[in-house]
NUFI-752139 format. One record per residue (C-alpha): residue number from 1; residue in one letter; x, y, z. Coordinates in nm, 4 decimals. Each point is the difference from the previous one (the first is absolute). Layout:
N
k / r / east / north / up
NUM / A / X / Y / Z
...
***
This chain:
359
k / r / east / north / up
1 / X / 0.0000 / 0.0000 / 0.0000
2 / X / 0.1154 / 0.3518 / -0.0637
3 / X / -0.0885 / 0.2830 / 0.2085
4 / X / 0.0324 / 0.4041 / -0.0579
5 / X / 0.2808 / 0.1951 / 0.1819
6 / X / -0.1617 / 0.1716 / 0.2502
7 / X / 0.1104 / 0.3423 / 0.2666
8 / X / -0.1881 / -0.0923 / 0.2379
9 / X / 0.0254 / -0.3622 / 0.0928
10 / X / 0.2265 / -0.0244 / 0.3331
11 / X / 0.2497 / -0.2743 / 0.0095
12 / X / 0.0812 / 0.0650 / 0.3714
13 / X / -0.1920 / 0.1975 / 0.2144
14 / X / 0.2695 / 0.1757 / 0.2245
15 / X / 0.2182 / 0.3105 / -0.0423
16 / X / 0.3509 / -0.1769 / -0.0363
17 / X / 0.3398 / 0.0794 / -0.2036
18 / X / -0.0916 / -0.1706 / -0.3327
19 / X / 0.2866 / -0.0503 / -0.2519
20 / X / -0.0177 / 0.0087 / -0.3923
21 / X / 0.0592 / 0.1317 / -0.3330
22 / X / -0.1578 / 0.3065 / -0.1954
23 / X / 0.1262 / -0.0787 / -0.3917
24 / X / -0.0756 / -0.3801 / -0.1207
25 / X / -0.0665 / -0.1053 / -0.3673
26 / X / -0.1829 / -0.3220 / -0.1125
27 / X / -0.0670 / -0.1350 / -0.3748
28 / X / -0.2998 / 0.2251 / -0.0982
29 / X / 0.3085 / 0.2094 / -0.0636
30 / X / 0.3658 / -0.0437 / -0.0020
31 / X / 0.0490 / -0.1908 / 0.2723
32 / X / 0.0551 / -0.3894 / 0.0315
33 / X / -0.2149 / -0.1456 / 0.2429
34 / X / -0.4029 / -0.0639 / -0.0226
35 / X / -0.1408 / 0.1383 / 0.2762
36 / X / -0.0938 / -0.2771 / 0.2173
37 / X / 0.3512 / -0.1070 / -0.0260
38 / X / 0.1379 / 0.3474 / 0.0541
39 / X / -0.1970 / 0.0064 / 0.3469
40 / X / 0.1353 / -0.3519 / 0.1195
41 / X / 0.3507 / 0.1267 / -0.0804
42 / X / -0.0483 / 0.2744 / 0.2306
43 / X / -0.1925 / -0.1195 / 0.2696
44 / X / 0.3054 / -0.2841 / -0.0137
45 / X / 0.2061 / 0.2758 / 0.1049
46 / X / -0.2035 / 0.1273 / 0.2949
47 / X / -0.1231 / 0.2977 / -0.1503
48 / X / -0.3179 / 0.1584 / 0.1487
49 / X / -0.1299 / 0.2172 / -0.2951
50 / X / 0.1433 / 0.0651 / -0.3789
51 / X / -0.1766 / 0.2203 / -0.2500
52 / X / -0.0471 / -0.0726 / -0.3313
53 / X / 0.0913 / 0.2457 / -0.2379
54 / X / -0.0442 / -0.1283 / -0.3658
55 / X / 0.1153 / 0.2346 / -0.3048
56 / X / -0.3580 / 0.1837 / -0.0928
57 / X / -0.1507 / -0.3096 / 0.0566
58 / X / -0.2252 / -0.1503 / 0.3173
59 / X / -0.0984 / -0.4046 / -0.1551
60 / X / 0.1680 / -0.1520 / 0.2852
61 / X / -0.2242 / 0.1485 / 0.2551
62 / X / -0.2707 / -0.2903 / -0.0374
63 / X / 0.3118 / -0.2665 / -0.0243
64 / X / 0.0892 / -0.0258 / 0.3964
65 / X / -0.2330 / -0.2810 / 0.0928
66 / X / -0.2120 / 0.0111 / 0.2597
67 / X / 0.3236 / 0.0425 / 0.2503
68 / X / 0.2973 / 0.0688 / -0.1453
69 / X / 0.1760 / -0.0319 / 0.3382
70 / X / 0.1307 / 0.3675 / 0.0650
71 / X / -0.1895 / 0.3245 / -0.0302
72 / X / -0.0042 / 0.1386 / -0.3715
73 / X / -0.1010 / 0.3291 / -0.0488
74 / X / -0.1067 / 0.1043 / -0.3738
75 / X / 0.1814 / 0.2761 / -0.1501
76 / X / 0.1431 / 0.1023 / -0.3490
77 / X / 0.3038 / 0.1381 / -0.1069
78 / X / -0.0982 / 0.2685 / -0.2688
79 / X / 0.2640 / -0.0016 / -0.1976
80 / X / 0.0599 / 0.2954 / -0.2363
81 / X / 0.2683 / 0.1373 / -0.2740
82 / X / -0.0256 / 0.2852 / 0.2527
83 / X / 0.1038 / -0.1964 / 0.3177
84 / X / -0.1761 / -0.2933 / 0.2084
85 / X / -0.1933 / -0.0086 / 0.3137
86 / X / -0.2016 / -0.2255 / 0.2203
87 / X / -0.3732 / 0.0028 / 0.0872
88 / X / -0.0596 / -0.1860 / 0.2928
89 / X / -0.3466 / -0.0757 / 0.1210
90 / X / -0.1732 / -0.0840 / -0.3568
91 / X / -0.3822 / -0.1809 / 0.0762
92 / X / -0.1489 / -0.0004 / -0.3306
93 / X / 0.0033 / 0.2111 / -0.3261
94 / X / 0.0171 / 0.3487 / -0.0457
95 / X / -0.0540 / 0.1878 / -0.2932
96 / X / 0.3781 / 0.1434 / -0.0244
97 / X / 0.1400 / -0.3680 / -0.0096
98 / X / -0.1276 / -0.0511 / -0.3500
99 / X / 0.2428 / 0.2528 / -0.0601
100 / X / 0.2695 / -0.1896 / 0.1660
101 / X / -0.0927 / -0.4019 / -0.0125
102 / X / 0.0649 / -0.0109 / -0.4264
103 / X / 0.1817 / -0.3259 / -0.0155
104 / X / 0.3457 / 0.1612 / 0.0172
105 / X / 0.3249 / 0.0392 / 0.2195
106 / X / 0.0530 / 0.3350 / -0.0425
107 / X / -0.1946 / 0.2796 / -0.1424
108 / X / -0.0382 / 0.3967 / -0.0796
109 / X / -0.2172 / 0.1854 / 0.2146
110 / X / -0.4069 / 0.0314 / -0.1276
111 / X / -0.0104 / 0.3222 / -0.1618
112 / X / -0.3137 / 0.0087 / 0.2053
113 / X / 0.2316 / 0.1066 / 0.3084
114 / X / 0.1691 / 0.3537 / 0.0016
115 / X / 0.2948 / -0.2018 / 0.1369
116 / X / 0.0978 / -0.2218 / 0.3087
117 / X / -0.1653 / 0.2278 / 0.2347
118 / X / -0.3373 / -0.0344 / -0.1025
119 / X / -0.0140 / -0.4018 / 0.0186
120 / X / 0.1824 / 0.0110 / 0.2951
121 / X / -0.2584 / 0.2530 / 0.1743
122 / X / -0.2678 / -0.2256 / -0.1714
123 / X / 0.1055 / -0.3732 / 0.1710
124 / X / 0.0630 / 0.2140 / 0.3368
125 / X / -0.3457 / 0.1541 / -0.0226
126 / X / -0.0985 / -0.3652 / 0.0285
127 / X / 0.1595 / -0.1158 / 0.3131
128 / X / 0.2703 / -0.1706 / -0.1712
129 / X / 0.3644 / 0.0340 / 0.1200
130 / X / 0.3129 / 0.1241 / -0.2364
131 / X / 0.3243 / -0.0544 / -0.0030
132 / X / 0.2540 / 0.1152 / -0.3021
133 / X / 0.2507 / -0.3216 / -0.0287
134 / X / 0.3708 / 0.0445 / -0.0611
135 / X / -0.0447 / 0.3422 / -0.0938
136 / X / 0.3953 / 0.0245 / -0.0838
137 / X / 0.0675 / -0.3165 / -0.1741
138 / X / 0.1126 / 0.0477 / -0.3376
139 / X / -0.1548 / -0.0900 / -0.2246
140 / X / -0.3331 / -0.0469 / 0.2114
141 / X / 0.0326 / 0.3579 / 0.1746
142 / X / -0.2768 / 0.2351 / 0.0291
143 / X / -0.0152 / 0.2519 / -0.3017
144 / X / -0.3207 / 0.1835 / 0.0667
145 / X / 0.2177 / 0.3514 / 0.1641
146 / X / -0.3483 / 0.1682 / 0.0511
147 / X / -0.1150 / -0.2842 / 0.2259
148 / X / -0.1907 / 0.1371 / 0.3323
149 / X / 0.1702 / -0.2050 / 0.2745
150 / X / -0.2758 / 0.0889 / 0.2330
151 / X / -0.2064 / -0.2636 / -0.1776
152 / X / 0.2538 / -0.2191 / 0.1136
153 / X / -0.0498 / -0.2212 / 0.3106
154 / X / 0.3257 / -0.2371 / -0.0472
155 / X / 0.3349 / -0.0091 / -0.1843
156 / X / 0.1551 / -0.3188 / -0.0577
157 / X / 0.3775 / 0.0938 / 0.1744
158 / X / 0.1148 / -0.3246 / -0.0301
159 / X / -0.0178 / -0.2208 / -0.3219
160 / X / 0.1189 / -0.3849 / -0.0681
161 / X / 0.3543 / 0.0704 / 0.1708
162 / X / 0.0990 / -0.3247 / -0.1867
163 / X / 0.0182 / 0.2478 / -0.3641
164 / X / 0.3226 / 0.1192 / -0.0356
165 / X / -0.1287 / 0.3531 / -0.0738
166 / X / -0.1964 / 0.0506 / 0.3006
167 / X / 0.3223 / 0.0376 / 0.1471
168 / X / -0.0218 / 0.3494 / -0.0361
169 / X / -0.3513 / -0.0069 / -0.0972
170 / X / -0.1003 / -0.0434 / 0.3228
171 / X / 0.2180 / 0.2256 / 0.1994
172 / X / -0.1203 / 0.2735 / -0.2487
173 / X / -0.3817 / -0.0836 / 0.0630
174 / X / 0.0647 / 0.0731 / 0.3868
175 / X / 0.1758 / 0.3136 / -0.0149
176 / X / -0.3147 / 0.0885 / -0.2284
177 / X / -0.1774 / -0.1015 / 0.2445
178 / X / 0.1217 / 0.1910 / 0.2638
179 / X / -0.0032 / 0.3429 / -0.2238
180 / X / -0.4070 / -0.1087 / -0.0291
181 / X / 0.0460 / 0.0148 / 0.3866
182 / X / 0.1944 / 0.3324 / 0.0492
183 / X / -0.2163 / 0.1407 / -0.2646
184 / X / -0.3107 / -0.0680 / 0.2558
185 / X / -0.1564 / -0.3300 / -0.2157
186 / X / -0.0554 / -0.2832 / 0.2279
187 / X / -0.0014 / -0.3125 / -0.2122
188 / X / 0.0611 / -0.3751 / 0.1405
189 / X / 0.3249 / -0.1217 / -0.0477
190 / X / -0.0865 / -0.3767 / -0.1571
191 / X / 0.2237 / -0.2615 / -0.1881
192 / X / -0.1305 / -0.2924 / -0.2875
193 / X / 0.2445 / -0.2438 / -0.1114
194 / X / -0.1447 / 0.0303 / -0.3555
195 / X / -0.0139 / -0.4396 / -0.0068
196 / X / -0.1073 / -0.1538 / -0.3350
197 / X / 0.2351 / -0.2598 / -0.0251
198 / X / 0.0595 / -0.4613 / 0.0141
199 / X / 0.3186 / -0.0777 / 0.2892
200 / X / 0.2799 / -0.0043 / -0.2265
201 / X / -0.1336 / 0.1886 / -0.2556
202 / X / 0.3008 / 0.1149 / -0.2829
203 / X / 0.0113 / 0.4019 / -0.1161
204 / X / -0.1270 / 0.2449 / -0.0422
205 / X / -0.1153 / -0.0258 / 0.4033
206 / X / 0.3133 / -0.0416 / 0.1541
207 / X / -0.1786 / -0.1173 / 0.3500
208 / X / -0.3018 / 0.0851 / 0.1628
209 / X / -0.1044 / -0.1283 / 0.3505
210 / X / -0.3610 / 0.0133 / 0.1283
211 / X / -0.0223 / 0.2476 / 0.2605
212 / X / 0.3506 / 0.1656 / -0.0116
213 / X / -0.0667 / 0.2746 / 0.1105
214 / X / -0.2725 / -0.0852 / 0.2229
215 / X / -0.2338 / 0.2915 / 0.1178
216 / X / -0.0987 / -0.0150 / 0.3306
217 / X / -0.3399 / 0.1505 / 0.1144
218 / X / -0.1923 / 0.0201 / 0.3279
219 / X / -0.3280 / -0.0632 / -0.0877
220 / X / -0.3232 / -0.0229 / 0.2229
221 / X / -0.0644 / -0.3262 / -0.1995
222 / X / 0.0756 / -0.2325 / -0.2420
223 / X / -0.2109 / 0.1201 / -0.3170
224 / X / 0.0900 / 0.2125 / -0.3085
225 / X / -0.2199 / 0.2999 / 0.1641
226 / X / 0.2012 / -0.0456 / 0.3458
227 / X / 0.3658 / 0.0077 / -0.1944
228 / X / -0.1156 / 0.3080 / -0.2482
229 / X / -0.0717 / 0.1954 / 0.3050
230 / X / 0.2967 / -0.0950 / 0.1444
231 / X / 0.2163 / 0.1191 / -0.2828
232 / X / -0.2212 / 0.3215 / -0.0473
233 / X / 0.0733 / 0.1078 / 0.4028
234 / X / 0.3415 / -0.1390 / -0.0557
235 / X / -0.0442 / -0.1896 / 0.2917
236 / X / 0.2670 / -0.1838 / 0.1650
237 / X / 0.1236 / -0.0671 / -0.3525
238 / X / 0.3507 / -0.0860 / -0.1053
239 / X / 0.1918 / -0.0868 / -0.2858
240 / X / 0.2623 / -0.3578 / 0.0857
241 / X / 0.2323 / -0.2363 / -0.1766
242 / X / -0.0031 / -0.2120 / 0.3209
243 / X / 0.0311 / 0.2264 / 0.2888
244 / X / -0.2538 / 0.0513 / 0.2837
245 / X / -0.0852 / 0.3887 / 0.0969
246 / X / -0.1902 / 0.2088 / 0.2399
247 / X / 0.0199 / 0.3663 / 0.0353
248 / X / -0.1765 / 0.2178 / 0.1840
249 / X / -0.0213 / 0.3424 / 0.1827
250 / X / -0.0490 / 0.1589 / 0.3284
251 / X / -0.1263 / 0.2961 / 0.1249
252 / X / -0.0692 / 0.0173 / 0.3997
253 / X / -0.2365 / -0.2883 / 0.0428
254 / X / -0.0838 / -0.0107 / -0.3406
255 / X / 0.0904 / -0.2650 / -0.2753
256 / X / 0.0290 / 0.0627 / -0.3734
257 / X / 0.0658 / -0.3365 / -0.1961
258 / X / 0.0704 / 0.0183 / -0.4099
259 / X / -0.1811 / 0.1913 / -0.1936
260 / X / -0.1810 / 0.2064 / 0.2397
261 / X / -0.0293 / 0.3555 / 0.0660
262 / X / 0.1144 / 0.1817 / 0.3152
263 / X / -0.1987 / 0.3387 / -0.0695
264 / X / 0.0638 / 0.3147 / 0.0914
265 / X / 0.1950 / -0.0956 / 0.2937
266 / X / 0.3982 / 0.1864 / 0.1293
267 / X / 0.2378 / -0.1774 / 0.2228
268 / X / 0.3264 / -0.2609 / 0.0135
269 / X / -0.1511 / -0.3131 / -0.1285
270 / X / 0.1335 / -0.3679 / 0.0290
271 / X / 0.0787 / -0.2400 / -0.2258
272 / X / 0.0637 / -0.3441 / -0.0586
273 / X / 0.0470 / -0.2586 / -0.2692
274 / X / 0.0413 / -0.3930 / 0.1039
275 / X / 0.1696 / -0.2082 / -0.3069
276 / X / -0.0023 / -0.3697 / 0.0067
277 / X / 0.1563 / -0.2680 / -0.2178
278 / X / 0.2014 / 0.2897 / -0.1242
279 / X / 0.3057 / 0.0127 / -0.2319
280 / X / 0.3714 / -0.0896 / 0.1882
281 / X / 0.1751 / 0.2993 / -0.0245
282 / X / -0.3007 / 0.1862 / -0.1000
283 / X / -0.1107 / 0.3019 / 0.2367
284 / X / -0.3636 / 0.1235 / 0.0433
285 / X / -0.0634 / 0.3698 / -0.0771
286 / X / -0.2824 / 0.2611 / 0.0519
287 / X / -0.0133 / 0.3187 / -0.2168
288 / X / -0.2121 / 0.3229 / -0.0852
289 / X / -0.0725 / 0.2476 / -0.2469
290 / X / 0.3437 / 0.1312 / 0.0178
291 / X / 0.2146 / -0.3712 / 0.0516
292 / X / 0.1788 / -0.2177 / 0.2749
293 / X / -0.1269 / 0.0760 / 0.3522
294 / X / 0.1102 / -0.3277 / 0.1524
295 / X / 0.1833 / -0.3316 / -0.0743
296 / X / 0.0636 / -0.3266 / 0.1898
297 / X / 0.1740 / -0.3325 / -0.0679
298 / X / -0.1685 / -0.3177 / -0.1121
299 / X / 0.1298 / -0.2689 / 0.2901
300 / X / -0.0744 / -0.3640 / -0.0661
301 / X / -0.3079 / 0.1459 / -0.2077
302 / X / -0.1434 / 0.1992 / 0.2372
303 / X / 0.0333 / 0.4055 / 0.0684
304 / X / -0.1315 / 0.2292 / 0.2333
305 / X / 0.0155 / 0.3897 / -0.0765
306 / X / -0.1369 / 0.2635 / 0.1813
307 / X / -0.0064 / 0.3883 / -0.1333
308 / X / -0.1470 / 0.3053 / 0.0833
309 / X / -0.2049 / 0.2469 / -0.2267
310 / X / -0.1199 / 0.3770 / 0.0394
311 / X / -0.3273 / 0.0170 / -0.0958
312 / X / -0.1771 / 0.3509 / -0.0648
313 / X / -0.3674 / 0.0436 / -0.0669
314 / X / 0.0788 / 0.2326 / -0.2508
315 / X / 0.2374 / -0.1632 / -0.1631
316 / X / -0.0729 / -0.2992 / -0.2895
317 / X / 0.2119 / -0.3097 / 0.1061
318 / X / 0.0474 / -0.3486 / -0.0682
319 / X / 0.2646 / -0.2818 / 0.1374
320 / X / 0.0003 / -0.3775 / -0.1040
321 / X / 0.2722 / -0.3190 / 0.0563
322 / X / 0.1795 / -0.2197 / -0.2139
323 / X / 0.2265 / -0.2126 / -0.0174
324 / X / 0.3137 / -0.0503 / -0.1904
325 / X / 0.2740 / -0.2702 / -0.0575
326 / X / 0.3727 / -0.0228 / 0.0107
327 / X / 0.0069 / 0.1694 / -0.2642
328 / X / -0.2197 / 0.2425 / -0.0100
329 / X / -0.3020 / -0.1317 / -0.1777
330 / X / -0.3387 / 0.0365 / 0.1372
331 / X / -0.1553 / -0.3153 / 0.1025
332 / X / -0.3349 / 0.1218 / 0.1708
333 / X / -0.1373 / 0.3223 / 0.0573
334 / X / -0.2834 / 0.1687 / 0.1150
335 / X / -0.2787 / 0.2116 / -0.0534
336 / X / 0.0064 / 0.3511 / 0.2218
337 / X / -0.1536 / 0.1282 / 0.2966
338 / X / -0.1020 / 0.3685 / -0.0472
339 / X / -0.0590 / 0.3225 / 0.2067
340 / X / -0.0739 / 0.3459 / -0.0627
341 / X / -0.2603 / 0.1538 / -0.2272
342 / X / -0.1082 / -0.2386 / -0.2867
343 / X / 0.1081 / 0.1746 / -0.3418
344 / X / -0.2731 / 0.0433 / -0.2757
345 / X / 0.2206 / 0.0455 / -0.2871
346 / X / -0.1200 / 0.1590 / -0.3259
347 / X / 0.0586 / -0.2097 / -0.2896
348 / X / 0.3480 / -0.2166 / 0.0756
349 / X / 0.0810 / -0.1090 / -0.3183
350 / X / 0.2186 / -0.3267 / -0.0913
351 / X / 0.2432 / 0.1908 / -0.2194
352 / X / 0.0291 / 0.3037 / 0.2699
353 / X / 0.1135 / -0.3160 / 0.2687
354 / X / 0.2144 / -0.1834 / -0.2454
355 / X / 0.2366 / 0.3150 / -0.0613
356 / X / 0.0155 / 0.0436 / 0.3434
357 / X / 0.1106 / -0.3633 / 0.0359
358 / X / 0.2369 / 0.0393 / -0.2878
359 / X / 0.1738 / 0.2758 / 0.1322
***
């Protein structure tokens, strides 16, 4: 029997750390695996959650069975001459998908659209979630300049760390990332491991590993609603290629964990970050707007850091954790805390944030 992917049905009823993976292909487009198969290969690896994320294309969303074995939530990757982007939260068809869904990888934007903007204000008017994917991997970056970010809830920071390009790719989506920050844009931090291929498969995929990097996200349950909600309050979520986070902050009896919003409060806060099965060698860090205000070794996989912050109800803040290897490379990192007034930017534009980041 076959069954309809659905955002409501709740695979566990608690609020819990659930694990998974926000960029997964299956056969309706390029990837390798039929969907049934593509579920039992991740719930093998003791995922929680995976979307699906099919080039302008959503036939595997009646191919799960009747319990694929993992949460799958039903999304599409648009995927545009101009740039490609996820849509997470998809029940049903809308009018703008015949647009999209033509029976092809990749494909010019509709003439019927003034430009990115206007479908991306159109799937967000209709309680779907999106999320621009490698936005600075040649030669699958984002083109569309005149892009609105503030129609933006996500950016895919970290892309299939197994492609040799990603290298810098990646690095270069964060630092974009954090100018979306500085520039007073609050989009989730979220990674995808782009999967489509067999174990073993030959080039042009030189490796691919379900889940790597796994998002993590605190969710008040196990259900497709519960983990979009999650991601939209950036709550408690992180970004990991195998290490375990939590970061918080602390302001007189008052606790501020990831992605939350101290207000318009002033004073010294605390922080701390706990790391475990960190890197050897590797040292856990937590920055702001304007870099490094703390580091600590990684001991036996485990660190510890504590930092203080000035907070200033008139001033726009943010601080976040991470964590970094021997040499250098980020392993895990999360999304911020915030304080101060929340910015409401006039038109942020993706070219006005990428020559920031270039320079």
């Amino acid at each position: 029997m076959t069954s309809r992917l659905s955002l409501s049905e709740v695979r566990r009823a608690s609020p819990a750390w659930y694990r998974g993976d926000f960029h997964v292909h299956t056969n309706f487009s390029d990837g390798r695996y039929p969907p049934a198969a593509l579920a039992q290969l991740y719930a093998g690896r003791g995922l929680d959650f995976f979307a699906i994320t099919d080039h302008n294309a959503i036939g595997s969303f009646t191919e799960f069975g009747e319990d694929p074995g993992l949460l799958v939530i039903p999304g599409l990757e648009v995927t545009l001459e101009e740039g490609h982007w996820n849509v997470f939260g998809l029940e049903g068809w809308r009018p703008w998908m015949d647009e999209v869904c033509q029976g092809r990888i990749t494909i010019p934007l509709s003439a019927k659209f003034s430009g990115t903007s206007e479908l991306l204000e159109l799937t967000r008017g209709q309680g779907c979630l999106t999320s621009i994917n490698h936005p600075l991997l040649k030669p699958w970056e984002w083109r569309d300049l005149a892009t609105d970010l503030r129609l933006v809830d996500a950016i895919e920071v970290w892309n299939d760390p197994l492609w040799p390009d990603n290298a810098q790719a990646s690095p270069r989506a964060v630092d974009f990332w954090t100018r979306c920050l500085n520039a007073g844009l609050r989009p989730t931090a979220i990674g995808g491991s782009d999967f489509h291929v067999l174990p073993g498969e030959a080039p042009p995929y030189p490796g691919e590993e379900p889940g790597l990097p796994l998002t993590w996200v605190y969710a008040r349950e196990l259900s497709a609603a519960g983990i979009l909600e999650g991601v939209r309050q950036r709550r408690k979520a992180y970004i990991s290629l195998g290490p375990q986070m939590q970061f918080f902050a602390s302001l007189g009896d008052e606790h501020f964990d990831i992605g939350a919003d101290m207000g318009l409060r002033s004073g010294r806060a605390r922080l701390k970050t706990t790391v475990s099965a960190g890197p050897q060698g590797g040292r856990a860090r937590i920055l702001g707007g304007a870099g490094l205000i703390g580091e600590a070794p990684i001991v036996d996989g485990q660190a510890e850091l504590h930092a203080k912050w000035g907070v200033r109800a008139d001033r726009r803040q943010w601080v976040r954790a991470e964590v970094v290897d021997e040499a250098g490379q980020t392993v895990a990192l999360t999304n911020p805390v915030f304080a101060g007034p929340e910015a409401r930017p006039a038109r942020v534009t993706f070219g006005e944030i990428e020559r920031r980041t270039e320079g």
